[in-house]
C-alpha positions as CSV (number, residue, x, y, z in Angstrom):
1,X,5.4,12.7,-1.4
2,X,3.5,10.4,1.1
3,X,0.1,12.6,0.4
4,X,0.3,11.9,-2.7
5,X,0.6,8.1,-2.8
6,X,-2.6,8.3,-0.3
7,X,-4.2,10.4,-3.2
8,X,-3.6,7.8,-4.9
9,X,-4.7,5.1,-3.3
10,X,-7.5,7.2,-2.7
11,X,-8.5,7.2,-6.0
12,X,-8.0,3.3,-7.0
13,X,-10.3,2.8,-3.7
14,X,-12.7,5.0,-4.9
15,X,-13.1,3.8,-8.4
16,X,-12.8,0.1,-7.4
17,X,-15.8,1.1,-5.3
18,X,-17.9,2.8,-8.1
19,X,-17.5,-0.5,-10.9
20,X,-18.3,-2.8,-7.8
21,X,-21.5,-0.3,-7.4
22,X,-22.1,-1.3,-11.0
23,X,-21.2,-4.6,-11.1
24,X,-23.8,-5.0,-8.1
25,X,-26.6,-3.6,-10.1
26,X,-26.3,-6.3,-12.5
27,X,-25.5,-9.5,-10.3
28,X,-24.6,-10.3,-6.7
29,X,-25.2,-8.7,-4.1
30,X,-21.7,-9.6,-2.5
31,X,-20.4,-6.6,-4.4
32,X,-21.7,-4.6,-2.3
33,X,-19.0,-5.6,0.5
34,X,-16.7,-4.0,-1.9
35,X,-18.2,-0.8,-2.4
36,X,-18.7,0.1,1.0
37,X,-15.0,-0.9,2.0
38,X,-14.0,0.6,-1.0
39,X,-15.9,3.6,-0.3
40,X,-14.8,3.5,3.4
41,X,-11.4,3.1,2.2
42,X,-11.1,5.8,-0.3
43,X,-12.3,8.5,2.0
44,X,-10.0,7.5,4.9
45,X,-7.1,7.8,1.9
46,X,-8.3,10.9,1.3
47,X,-8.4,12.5,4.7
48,X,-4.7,11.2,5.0
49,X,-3.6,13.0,2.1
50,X,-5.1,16.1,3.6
51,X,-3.3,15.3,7.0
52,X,-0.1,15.3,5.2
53,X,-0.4,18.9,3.8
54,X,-1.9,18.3,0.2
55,X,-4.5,21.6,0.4
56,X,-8.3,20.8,0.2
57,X,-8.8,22.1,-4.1
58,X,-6.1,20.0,-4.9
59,X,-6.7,16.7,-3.5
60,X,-10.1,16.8,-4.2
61,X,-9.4,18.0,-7.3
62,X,-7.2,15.5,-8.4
63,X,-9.4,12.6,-6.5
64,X,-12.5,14.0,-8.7
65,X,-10.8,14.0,-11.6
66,X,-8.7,10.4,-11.9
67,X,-12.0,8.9,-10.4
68,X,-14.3,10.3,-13.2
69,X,-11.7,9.7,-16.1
70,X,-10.5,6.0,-14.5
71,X,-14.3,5.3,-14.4
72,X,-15.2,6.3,-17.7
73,X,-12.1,4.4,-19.2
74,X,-12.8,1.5,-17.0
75,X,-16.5,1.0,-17.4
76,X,-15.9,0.7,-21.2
77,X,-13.2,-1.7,-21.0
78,X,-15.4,-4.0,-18.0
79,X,-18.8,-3.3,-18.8
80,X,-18.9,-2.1,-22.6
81,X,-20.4,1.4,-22.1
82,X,-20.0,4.0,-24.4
83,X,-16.7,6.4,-24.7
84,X,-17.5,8.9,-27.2
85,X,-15.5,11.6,-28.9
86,X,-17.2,13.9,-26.6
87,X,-16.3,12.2,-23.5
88,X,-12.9,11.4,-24.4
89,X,-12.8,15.4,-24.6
90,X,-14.4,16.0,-21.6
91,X,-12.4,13.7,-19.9
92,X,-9.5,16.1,-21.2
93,X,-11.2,19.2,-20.3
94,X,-11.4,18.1,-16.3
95,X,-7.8,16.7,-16.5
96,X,-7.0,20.7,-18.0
97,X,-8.6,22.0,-15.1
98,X,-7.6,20.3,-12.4
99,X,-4.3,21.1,-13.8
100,X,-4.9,24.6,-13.8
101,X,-6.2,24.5,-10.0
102,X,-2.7,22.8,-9.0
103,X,-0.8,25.7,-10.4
104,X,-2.6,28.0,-9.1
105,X,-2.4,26.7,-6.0
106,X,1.1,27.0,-5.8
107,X,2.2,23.5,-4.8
């Protein structure tokens, strides 16, 4: 259960990261304090949840995953990008997947 809070917390890092990498591109340069630290943070999460057991497809699965849907969602609702019917169903297809790798992995 711990693994998968740090998967978690994994993925918030990462993301928070990615929309400060955006937000950086567009104003002040502080944000990029917050990327690397969320980057920093997000892969030190990650390598926790692999310490505790999670296997390799599955965390990384599930990290890949959240972050590209959580980004997508996110960078509509903070930056007004597009979210099309297609990506919505994308966004669905990589959540399928990554649901299909965790069964198959047994776990």
């Amino acid at each position: 259960m711990r693994g998968y809070l740090f998967l978690a917390l994994a993925v918030v890092c990462e993301v928070s990261a990615t929309l400060s990498l955006r937000a950086a591109t567009d104003g002040s340069r502080r944000w990029y304090v917050a990327v690397v630290t969320g980057y920093l943070a997000a892969f030190t999460c990650l390598s926790l949840t692999l310490a505790s057991g999670i296997g390799l497809s599955v965390a990384y699965g599930v990290w890949a995953a959240a972050g590209v849907a959580l980004t997508a969602v996110l960078s509509r609702v903070f930056f007004g990008e597009a979210l099309s019917r297609t990506t919505a169903l994308g966004i669905c297809l990589i959540v399928g997947g990554v649901l299909l790798v965790e069964i198959g992995s047994g776990s």
